[in-house]
C-alpha positions as YAML, in Angstrom:
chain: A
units: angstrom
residues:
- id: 1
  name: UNK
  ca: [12.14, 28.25, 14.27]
- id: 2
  name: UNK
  ca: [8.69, 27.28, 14.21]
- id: 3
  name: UNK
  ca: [8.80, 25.37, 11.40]
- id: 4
  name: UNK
  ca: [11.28, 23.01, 12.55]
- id: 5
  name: UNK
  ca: [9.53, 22.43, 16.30]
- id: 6
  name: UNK
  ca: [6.38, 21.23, 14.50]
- id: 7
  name: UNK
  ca: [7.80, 19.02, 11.80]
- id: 8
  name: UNK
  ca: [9.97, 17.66, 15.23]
- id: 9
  name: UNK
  ca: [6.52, 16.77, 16.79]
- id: 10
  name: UNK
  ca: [5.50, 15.49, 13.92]
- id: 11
  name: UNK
  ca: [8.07, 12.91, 13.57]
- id: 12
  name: UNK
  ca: [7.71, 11.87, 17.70]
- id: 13
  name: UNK
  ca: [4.13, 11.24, 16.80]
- id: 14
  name: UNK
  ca: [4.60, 9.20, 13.55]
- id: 15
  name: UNK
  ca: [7.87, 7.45, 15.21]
- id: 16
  name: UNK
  ca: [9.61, 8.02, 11.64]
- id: 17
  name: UNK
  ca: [13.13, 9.49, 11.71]
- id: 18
  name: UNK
  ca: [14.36, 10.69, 8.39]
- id: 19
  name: UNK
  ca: [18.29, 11.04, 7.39]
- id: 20
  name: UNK
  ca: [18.85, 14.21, 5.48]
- id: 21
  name: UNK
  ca: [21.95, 14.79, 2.89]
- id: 22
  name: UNK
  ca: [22.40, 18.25, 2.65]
- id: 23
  name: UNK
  ca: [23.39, 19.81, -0.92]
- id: 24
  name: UNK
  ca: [25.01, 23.21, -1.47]
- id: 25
  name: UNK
  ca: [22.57, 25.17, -3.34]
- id: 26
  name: UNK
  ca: [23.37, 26.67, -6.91]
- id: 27
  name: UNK
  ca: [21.75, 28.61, -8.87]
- id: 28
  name: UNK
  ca: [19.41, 28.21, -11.38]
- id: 29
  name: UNK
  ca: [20.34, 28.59, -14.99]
- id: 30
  name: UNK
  ca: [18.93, 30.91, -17.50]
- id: 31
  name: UNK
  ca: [17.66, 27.67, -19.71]
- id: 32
  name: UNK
  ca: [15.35, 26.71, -16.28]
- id: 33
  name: UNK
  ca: [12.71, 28.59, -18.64]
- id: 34
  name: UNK
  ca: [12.96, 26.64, -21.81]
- id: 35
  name: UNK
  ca: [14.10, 27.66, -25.24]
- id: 36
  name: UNK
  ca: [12.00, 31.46, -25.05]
- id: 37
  name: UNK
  ca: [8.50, 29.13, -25.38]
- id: 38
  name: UNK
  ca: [7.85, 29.53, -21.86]
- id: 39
  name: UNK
  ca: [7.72, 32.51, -19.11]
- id: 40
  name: UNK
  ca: [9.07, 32.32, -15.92]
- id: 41
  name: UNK
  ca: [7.61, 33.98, -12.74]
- id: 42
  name: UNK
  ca: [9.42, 34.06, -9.06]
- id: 43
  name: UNK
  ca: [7.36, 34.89, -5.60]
- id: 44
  name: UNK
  ca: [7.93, 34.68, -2.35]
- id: 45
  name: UNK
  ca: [5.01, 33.73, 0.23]
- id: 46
  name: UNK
  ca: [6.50, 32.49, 3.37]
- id: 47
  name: UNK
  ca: [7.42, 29.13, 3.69]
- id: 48
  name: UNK
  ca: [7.96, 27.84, 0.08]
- id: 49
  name: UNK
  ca: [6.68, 23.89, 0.47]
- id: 50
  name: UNK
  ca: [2.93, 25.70, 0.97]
- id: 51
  name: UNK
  ca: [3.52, 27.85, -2.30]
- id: 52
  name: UNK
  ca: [4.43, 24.78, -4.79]
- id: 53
  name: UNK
  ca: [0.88, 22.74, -4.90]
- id: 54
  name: UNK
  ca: [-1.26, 26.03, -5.77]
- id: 55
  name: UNK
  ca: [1.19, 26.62, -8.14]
- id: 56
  name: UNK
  ca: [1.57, 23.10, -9.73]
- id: 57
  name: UNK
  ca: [-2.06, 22.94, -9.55]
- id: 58
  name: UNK
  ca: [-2.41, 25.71, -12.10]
- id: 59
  name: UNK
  ca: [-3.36, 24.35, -15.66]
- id: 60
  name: UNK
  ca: [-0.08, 25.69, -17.84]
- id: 61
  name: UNK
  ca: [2.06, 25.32, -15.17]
- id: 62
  name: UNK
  ca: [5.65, 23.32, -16.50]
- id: 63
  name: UNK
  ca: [7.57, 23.24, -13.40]
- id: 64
  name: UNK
  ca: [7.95, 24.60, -9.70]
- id: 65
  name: UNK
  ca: [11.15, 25.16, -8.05]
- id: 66
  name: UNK
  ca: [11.97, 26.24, -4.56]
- id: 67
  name: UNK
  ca: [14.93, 28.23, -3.30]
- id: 68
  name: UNK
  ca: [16.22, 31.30, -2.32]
- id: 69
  name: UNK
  ca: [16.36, 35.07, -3.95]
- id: 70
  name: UNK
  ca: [16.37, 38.51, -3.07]
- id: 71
  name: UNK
  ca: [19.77, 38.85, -0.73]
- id: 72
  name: UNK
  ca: [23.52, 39.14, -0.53]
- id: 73
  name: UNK
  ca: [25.00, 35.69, -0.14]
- id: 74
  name: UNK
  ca: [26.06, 34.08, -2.77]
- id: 75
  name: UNK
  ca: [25.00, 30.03, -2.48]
- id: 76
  name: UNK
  ca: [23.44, 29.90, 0.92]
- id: 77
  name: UNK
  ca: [22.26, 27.43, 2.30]
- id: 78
  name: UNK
  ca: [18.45, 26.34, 4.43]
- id: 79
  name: UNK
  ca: [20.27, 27.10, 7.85]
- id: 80
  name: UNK
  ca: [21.77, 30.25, 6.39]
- id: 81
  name: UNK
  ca: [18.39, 31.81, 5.19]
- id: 82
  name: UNK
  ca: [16.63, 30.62, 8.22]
- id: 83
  name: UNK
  ca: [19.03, 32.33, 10.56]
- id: 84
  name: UNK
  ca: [17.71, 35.55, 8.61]
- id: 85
  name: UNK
  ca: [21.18, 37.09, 8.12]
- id: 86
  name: UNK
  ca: [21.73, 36.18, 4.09]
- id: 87
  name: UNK
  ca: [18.98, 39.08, 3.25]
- id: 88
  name: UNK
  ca: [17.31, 35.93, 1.20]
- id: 89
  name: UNK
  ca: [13.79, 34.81, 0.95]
- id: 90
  name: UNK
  ca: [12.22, 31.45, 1.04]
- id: 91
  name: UNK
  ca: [10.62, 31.76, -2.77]
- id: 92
  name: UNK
  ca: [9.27, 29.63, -5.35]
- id: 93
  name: UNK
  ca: [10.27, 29.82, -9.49]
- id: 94
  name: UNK
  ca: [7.35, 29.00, -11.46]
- id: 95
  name: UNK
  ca: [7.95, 27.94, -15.79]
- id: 96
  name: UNK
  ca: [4.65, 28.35, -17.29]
- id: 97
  name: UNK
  ca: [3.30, 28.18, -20.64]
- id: 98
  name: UNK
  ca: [1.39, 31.55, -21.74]
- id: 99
  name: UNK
  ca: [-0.38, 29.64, -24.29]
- id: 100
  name: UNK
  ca: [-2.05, 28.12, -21.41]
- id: 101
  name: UNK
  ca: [-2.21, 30.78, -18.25]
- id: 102
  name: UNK
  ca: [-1.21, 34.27, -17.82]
- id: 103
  name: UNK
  ca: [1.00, 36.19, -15.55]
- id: 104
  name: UNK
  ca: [-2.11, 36.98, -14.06]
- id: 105
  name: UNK
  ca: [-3.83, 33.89, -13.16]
- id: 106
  name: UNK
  ca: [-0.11, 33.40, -11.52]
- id: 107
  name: UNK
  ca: [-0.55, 37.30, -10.13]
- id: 108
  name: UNK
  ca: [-4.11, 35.64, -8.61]
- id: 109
  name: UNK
  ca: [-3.03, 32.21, -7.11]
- id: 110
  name: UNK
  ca: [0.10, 34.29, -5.46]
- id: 111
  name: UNK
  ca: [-2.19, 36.92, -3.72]
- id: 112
  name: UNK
  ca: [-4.51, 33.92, -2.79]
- id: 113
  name: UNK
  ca: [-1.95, 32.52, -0.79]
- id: 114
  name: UNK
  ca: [-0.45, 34.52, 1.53]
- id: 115
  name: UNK
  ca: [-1.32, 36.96, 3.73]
- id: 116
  name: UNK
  ca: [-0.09, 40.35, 2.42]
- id: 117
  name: UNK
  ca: [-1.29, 42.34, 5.40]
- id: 118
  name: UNK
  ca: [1.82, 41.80, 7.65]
- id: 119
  name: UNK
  ca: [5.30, 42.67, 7.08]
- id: 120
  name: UNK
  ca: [8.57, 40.07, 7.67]
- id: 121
  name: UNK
  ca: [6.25, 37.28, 8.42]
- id: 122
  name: UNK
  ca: [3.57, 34.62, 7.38]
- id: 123
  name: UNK
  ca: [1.61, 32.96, 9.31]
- id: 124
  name: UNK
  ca: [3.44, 31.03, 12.43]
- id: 125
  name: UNK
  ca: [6.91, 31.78, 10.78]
- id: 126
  name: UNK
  ca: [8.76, 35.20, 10.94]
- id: 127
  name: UNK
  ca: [11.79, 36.83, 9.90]
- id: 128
  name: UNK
  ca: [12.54, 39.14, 6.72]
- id: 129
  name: UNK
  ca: [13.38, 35.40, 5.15]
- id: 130
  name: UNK
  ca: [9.52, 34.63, 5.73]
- id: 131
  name: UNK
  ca: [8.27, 38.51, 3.61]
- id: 132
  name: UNK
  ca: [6.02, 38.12, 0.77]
- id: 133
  name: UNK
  ca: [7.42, 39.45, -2.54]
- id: 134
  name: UNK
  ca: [7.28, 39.50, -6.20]
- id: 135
  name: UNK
  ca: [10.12, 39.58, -8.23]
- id: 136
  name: UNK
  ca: [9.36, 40.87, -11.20]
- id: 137
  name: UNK
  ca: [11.66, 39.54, -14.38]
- id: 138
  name: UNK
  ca: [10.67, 42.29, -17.49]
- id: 139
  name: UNK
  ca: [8.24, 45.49, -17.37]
- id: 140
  name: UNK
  ca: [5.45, 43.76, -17.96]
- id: 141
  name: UNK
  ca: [5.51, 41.35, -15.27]
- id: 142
  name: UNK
  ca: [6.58, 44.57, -13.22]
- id: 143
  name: UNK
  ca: [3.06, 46.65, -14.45]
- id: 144
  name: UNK
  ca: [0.83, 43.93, -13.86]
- id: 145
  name: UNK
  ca: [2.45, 43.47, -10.86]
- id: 146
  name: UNK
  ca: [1.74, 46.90, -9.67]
- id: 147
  name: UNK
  ca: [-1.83, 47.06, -11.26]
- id: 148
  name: UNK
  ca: [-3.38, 43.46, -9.62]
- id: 149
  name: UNK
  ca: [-1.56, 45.14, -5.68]
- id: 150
  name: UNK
  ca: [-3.09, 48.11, -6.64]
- id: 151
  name: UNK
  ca: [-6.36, 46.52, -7.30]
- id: 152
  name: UNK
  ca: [-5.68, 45.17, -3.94]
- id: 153
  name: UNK
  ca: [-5.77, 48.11, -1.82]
- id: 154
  name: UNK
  ca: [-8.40, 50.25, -4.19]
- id: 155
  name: UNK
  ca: [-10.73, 47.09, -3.30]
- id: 156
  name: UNK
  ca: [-10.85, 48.60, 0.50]
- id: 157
  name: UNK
  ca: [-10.74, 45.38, 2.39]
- id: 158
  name: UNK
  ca: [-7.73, 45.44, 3.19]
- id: 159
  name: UNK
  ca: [-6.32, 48.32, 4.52]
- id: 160
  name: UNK
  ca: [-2.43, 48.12, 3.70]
- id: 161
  name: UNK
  ca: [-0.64, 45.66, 1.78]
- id: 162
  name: UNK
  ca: [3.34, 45.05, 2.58]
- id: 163
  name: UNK
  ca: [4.47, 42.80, 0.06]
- id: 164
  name: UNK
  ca: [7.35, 44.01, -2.06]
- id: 165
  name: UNK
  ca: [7.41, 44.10, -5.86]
- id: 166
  name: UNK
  ca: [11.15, 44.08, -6.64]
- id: 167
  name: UNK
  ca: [13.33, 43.39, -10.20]
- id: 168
  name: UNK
  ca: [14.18, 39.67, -10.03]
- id: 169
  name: UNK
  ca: [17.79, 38.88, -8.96]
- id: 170
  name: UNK
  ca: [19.87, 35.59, -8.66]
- id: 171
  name: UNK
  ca: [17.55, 32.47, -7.70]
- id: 172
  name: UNK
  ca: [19.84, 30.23, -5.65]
- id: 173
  name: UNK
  ca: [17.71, 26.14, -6.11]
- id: 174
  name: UNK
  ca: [17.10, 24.75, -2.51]
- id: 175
  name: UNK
  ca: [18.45, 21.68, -1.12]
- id: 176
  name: UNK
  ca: [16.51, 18.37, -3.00]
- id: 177
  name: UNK
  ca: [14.81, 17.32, -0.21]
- id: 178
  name: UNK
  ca: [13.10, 20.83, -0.06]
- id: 179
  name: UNK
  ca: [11.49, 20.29, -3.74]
- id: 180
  name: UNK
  ca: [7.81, 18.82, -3.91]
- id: 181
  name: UNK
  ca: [8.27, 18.45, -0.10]
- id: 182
  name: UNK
  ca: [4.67, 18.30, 0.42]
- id: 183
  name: UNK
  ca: [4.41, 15.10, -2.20]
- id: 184
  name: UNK
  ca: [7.38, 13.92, -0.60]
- id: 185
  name: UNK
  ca: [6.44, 14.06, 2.88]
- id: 186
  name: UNK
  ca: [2.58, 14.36, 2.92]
- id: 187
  name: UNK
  ca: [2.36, 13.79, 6.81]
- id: 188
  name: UNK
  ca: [4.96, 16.15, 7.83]
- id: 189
  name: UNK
  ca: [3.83, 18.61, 5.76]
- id: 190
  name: UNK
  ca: [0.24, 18.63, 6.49]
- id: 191
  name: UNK
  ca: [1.30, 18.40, 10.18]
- id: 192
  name: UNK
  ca: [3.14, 22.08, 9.61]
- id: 193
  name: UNK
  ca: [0.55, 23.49, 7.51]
- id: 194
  name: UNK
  ca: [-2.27, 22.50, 10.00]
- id: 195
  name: UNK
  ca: [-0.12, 23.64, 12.96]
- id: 196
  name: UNK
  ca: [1.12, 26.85, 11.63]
- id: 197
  name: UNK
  ca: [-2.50, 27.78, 10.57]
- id: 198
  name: UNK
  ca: [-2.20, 28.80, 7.18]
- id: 199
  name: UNK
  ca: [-5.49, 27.48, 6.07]
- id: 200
  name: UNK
  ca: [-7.56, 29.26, 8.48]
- id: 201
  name: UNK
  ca: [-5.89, 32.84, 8.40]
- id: 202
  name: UNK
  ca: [-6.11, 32.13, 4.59]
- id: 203
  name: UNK
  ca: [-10.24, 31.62, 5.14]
- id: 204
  name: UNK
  ca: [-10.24, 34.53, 7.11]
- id: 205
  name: UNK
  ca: [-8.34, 37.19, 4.05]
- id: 206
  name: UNK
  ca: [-9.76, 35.30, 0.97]
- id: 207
  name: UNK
  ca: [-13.06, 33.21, 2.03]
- id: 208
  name: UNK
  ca: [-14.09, 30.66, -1.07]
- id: 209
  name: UNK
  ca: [-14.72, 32.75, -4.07]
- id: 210
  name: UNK
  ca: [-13.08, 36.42, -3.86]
- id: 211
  name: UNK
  ca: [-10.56, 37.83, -6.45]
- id: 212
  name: UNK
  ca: [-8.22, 40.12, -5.48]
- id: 213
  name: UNK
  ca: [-10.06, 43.28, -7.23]
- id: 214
  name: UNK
  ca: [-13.36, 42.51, -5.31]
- id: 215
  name: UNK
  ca: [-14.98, 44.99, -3.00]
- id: 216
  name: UNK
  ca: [-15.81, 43.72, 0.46]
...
């Protein structure tokens, strides 16, 4: 995978070596969202270290988690998804408090970071594991959904838009080490990110200032 070559160059040219436990996923528990105070929103958009600091960024954001959603295994685990056979997608769980932000400033800072004009990939990394999705957990969340990728493709500058908008299933948590990887491993991460050339195709969609109803 592509992922893994660069963050293996990245370790030859920083002479670190790291020792990673593994830990069986599980999955998240319907208190992850608080007491009913706060919503909860799940996306997928590729690899899920780049989706967490956009996200914990956000003013009104609680928490991020990482993990794994949308497929058949029950549990799986990093190599499992990777290997694209669990029907699972790299995807991030966002708590949020709606006193502070709305399902739509999430909606925004989703479509702002991915690249929704290519199906079963982003960016260096492919695979159905690597699609963008939202998963949607009540019918609102489902209708703005729908309205901000509509917005999308009325806006005309982009001319087809494959992310999936899908009821939210089963979010399996990722391994520890996965969680706030890019505070936990700034090097390695910015080594991938660079590499993999997120930023720039990002540039190229979304240039400084456009919102995702804006005509070209």
């Amino acid at each position: 995978m592509v992922k893994e070559v660069y963050i293996l160059a990245a370790l030859v040219m920083i002479g670190g070596v790291i020792m990673i436990g593994l830990a069986a996923s599980a999955p998240a528990t319907k208190n992850q969202a608080g007491n009913g105070r706060y919503g909860k929103a799940t996306f997928a958009g590729g690899c899920f270290w780049c989706m967490e600091p956009p996200f914990d960024k956000l003013t009104g954001v609680i928490s991020t988690t990482v993990g794994y959603t949308g497929g058949h295994k029950e549990n799986p685990t990093y190599e499992e998804v990777s290997s694209g056979t669990t029907g699972h997608a790299e995807a991030i769980q966002v708590v949020f408090d709606p006193e502070k932000t709305s399902y739509d400033a999430l909606l925004d800072v989703f479509w702002r970071n991915i690249d929704p004009t290519v199906k079963d990939q982003q960016f260096c990394d492919h695979g159905n594991q690597y699609r963008t999705a939202i998963f949607y957990h009540d019918e609102e969340q489902k209708r703005l959904a729908e309205q901000s990728k509509k917005a999308l493709i009325e806006s005309g500058w982009i001319k087809e838009v494959f992310t999936e908008i899908t009821e939210a299933s089963t979010f399996y948590v990722a391994e520890d080490y996965h969680q706030d990887y890019y505070q936990k491993n700034p090097i390695r991460y910015k080594f991938y990110r660079y590499g993999c050339g997120r930023d720039k195709r990002l540039k190229e969609l979304w240039g400084v200032n456009r919102s995702v109803g804006e005509n070209q």
